[in-house]
PyMOL commands that place a pseudoatom at each C-alpha (Angstrom):
pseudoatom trace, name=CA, resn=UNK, resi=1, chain=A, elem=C, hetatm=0, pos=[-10.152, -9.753, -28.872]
pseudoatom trace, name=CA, resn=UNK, resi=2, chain=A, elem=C, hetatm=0, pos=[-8.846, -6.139, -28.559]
pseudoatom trace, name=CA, resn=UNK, resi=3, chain=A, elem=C, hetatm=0, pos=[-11.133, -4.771, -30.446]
pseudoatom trace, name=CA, resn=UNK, resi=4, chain=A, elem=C, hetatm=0, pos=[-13.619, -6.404, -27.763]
pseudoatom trace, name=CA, resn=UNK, resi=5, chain=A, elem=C, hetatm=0, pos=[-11.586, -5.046, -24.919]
pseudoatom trace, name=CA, resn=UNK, resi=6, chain=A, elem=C, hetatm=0, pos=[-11.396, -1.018, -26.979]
pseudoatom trace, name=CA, resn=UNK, resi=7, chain=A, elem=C, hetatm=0, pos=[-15.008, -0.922, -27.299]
pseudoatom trace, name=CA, resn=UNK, resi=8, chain=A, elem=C, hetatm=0, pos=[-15.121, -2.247, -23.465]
pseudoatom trace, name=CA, resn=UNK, resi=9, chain=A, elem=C, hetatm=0, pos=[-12.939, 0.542, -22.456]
pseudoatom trace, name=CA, resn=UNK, resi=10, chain=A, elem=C, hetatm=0, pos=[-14.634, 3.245, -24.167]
pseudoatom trace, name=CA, resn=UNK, resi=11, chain=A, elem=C, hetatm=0, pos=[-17.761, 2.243, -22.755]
pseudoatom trace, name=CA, resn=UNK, resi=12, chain=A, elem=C, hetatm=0, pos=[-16.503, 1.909, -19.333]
pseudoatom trace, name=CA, resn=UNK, resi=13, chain=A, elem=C, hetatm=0, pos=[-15.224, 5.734, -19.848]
pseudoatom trace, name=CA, resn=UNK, resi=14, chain=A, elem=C, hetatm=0, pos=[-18.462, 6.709, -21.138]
pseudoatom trace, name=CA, resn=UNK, resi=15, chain=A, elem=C, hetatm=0, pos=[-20.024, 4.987, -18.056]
pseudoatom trace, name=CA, resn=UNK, resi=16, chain=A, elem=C, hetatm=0, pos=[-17.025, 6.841, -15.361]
pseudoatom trace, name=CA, resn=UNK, resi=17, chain=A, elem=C, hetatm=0, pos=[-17.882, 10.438, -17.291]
pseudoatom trace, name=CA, resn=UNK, resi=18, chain=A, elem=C, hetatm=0, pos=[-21.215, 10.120, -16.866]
pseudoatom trace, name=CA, resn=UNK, resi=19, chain=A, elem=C, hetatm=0, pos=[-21.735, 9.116, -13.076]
pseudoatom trace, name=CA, resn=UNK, resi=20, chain=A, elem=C, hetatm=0, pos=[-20.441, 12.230, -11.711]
pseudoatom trace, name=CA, resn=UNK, resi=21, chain=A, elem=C, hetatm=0, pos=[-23.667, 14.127, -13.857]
pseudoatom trace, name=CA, resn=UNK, resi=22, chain=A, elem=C, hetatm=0, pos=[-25.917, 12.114, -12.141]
pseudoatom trace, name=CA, resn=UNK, resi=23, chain=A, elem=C, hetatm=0, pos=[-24.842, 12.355, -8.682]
pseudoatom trace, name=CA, resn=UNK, resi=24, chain=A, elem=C, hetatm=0, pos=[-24.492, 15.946, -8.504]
pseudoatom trace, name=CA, resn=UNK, resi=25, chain=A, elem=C, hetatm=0, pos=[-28.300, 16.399, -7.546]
pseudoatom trace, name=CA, resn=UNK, resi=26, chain=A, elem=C, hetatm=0, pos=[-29.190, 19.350, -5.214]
pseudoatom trace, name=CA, resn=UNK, resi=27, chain=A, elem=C, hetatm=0, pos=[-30.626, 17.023, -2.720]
pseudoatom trace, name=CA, resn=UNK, resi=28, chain=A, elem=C, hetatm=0, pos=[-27.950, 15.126, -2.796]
pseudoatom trace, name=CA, resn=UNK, resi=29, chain=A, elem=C, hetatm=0, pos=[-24.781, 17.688, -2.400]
pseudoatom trace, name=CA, resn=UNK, resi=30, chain=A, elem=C, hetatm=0, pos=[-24.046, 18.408, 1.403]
pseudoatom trace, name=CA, resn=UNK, resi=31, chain=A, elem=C, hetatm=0, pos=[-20.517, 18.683, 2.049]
pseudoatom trace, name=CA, resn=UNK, resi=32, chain=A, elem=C, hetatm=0, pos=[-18.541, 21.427, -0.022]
pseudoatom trace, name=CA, resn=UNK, resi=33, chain=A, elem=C, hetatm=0, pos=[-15.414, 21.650, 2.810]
pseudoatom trace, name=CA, resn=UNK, resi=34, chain=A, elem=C, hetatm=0, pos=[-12.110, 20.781, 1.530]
pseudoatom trace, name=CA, resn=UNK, resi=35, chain=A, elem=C, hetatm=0, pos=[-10.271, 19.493, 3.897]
pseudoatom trace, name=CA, resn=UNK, resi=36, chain=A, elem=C, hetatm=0, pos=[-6.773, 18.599, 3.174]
pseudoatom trace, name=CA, resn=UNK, resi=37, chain=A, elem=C, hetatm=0, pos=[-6.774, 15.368, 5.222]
pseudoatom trace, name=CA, resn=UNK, resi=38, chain=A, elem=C, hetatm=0, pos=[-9.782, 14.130, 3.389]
pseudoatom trace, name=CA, resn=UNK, resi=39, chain=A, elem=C, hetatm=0, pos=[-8.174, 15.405, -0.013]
pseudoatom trace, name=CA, resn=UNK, resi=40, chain=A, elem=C, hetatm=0, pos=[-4.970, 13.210, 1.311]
pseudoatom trace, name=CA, resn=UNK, resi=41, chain=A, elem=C, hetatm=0, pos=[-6.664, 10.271, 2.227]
pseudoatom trace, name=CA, resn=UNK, resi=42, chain=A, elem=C, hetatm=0, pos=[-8.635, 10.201, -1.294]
pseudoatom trace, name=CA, resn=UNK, resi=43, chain=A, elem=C, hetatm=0, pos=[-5.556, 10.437, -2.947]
pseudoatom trace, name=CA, resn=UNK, resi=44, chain=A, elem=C, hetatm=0, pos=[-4.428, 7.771, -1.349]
pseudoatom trace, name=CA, resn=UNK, resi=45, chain=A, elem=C, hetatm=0, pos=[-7.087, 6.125, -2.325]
pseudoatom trace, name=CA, resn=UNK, resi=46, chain=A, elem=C, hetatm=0, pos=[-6.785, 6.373, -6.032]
pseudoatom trace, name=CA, resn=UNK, resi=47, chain=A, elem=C, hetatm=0, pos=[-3.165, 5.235, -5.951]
pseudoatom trace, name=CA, resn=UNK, resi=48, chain=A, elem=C, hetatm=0, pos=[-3.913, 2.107, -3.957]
pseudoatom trace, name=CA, resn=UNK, resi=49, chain=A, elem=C, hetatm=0, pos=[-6.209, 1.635, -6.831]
pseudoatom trace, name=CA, resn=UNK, resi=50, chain=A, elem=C, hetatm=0, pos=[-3.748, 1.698, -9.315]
pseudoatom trace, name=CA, resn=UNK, resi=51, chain=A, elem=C, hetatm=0, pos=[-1.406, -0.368, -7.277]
pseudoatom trace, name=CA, resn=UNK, resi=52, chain=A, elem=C, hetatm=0, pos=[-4.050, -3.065, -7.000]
pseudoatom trace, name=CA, resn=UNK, resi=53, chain=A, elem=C, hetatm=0, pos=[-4.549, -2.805, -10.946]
pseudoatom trace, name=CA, resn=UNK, resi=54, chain=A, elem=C, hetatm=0, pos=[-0.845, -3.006, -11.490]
pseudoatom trace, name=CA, resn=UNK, resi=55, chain=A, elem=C, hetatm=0, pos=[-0.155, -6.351, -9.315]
pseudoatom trace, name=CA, resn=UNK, resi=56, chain=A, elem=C, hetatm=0, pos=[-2.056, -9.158, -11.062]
pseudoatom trace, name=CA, resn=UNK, resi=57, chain=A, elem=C, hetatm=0, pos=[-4.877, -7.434, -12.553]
pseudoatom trace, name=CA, resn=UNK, resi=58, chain=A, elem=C, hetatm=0, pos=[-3.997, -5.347, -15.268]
pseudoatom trace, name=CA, resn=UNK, resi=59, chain=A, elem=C, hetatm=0, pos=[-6.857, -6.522, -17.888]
pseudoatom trace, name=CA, resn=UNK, resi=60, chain=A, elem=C, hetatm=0, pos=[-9.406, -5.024, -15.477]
pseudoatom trace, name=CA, resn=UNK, resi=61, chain=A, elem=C, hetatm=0, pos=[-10.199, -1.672, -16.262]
pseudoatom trace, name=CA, resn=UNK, resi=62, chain=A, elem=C, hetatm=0, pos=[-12.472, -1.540, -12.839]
pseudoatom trace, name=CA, resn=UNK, resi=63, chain=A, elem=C, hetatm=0, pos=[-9.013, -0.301, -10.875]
pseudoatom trace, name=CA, resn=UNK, resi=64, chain=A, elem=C, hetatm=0, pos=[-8.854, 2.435, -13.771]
pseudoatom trace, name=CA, resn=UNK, resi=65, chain=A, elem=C, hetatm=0, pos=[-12.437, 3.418, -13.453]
pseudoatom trace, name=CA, resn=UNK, resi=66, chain=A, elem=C, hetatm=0, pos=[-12.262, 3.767, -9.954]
pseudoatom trace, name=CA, resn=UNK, resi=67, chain=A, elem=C, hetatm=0, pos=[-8.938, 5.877, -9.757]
pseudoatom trace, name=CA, resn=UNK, resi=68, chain=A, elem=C, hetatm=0, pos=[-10.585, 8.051, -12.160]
pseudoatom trace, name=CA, resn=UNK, resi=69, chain=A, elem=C, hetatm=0, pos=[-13.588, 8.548, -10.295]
pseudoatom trace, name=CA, resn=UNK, resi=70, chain=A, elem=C, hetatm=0, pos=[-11.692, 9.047, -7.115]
pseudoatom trace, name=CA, resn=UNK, resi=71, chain=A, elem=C, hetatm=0, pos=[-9.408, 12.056, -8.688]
pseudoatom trace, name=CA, resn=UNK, resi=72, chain=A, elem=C, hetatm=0, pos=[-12.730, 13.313, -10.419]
pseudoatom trace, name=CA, resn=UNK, resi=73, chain=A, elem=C, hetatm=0, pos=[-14.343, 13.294, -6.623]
pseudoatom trace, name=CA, resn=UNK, resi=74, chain=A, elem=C, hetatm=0, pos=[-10.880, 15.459, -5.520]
pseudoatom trace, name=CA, resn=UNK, resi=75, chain=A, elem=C, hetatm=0, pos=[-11.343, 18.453, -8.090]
pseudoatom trace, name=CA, resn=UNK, resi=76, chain=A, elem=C, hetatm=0, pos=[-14.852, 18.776, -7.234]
pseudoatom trace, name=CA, resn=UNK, resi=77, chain=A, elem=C, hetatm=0, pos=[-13.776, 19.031, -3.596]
pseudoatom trace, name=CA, resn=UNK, resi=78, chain=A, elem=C, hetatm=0, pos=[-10.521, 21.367, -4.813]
pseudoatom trace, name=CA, resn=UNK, resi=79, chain=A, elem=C, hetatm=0, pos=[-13.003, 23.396, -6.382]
pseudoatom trace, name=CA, resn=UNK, resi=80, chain=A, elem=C, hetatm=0, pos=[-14.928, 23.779, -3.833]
pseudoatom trace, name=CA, resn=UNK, resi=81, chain=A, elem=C, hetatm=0, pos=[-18.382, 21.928, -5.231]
pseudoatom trace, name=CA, resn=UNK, resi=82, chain=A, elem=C, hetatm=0, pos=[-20.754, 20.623, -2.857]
pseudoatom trace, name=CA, resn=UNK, resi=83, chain=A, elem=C, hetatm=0, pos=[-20.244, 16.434, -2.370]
pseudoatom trace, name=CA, resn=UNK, resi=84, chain=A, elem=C, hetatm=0, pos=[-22.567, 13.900, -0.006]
pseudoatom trace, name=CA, resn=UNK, resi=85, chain=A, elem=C, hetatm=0, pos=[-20.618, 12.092, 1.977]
pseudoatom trace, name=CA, resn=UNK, resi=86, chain=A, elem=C, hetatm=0, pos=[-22.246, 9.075, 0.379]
pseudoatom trace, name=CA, resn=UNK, resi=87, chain=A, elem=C, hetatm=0, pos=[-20.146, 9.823, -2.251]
pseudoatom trace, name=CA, resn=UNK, resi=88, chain=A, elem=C, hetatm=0, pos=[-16.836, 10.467, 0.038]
pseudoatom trace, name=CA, resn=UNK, resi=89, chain=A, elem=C, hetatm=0, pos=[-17.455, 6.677, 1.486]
pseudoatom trace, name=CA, resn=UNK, resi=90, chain=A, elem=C, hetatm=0, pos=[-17.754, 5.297, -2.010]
pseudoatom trace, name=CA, resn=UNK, resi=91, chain=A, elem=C, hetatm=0, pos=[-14.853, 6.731, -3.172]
pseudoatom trace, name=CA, resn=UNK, resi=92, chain=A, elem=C, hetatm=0, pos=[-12.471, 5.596, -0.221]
pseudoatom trace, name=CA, resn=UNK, resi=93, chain=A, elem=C, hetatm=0, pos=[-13.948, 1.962, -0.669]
pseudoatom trace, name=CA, resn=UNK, resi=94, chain=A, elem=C, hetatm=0, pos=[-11.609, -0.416, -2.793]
pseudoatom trace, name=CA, resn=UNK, resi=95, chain=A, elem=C, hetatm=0, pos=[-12.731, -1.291, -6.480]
pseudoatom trace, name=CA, resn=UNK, resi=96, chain=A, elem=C, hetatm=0, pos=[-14.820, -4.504, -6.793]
pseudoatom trace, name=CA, resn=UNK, resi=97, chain=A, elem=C, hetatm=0, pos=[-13.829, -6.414, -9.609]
pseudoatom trace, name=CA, resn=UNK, resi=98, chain=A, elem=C, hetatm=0, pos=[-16.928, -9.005, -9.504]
for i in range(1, 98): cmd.bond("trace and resi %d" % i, "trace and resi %d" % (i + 1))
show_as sticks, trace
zoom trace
């Protein structure tokens, strides 16, 4: 069984590492502003996610995932790169766990 769940995870991280190269399409990119209140309120975000991983579901990697994504979204912003605001809404969404 953890065997199962370390080859889970290190899919799942293969899976979070590569969704930020495929959304960062030309078309795609609009918004490259970083504006702190945004930059808060995705930080937020992230720790509400590990919060919500921490209280009752801590064999779901999905809460880990989604921080993860979340603080990957903030450096791109910190940094300046453009971001669709597509990808803003996603982020500030809560983590489905199906």
């Amino acid at each position: 069984m953890k065997r199962m769940f370390g080859y889970l995870s290190a899919v799942a991280i293969g899976i979070a590492c590569a969704i930020p190269a495929y959304a960062q399409s030309p078309a795609a990119a609009t918004s490259s502003q970083a504006d702190p209140a945004l930059i808060a309120q995705l930080e937020k975000a992230a720790q509400q996610d590990i919060a919500d991983g921490r209280n009752g579901n801590k064999n779901n990697p999905a809460f880990g995932q989604k921080a993860y994504q979340v603080n990957q979204l903030i450096d791109r912003l910190k940094r300046g790169d453009q971001v669709s605001p597509s990808e803003i809404d996603e982020a500030l969404e809560p983590a489905h766990v199906w």
